[in-house]
C-alpha positions in Angstrom: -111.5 -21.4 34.5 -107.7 -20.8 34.0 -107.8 -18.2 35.9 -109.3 -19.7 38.8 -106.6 -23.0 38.6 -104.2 -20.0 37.8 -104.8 -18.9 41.3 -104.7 -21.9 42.8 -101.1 -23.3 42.2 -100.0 -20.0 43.2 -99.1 -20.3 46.8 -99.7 -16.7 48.0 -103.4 -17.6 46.3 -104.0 -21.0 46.9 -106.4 -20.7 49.8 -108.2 -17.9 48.1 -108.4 -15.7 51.2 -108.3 -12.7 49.5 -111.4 -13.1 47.8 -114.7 -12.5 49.4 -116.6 -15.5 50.7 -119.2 -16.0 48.0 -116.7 -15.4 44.7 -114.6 -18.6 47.1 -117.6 -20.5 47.7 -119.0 -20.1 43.8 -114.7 -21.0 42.7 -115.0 -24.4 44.8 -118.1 -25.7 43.3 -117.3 -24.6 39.7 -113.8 -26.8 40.6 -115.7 -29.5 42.2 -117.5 -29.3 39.2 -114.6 -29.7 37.0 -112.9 -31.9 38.8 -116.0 -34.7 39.1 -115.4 -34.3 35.0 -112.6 -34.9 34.5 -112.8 -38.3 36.8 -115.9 -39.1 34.6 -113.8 -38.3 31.2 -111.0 -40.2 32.7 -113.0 -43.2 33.9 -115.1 -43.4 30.0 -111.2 -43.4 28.6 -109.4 -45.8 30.3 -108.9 -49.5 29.6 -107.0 -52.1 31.7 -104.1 -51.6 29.2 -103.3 -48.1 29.5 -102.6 -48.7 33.4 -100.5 -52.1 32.7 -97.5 -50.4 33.1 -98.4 -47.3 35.1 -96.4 -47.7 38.4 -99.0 -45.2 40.0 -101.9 -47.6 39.4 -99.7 -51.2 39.5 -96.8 -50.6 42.2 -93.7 -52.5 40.8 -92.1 -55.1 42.9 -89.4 -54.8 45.2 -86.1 -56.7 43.6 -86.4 -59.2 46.4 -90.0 -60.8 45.4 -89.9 -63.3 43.3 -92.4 -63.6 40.5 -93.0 -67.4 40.3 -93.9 -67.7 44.1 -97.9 -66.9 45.0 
């Protein structure tokens, strides 16, 4: 499996052209696989206060809002 991510952050590898058809068909499912995973894991760990302050899942404010207007 490291391998396989391994290859594809490396740009010259990333679309996996140089490998035959079924070894690239068989590396997107296993990372499909994976990657469903590692959503589930994520999703069974997470709790409304680890994303309180995460300004990927709560976007802070621009300076002009105001907080005390609805």
């Amino acid at each position: 499996m490291i391998g396989l991510l391994a290859s594809l952050l490396d740009l010259c590898l990333k679309t996996l052209s140089n490998w035959d058809e079924e070894t690239r068909n068989k590396a997107k499912i296993e990372l499909m696989h994976q990657f469903k995973e590692l959503i589930d894991l994520n999703l069974i760990q997470s709790s409304p206060s680890e994303s309180y302050l995460d300004p990927i899942c709560i976007p802070i404010a621009d300076h002009s809002v105001n907080p005390f207007e609805w």
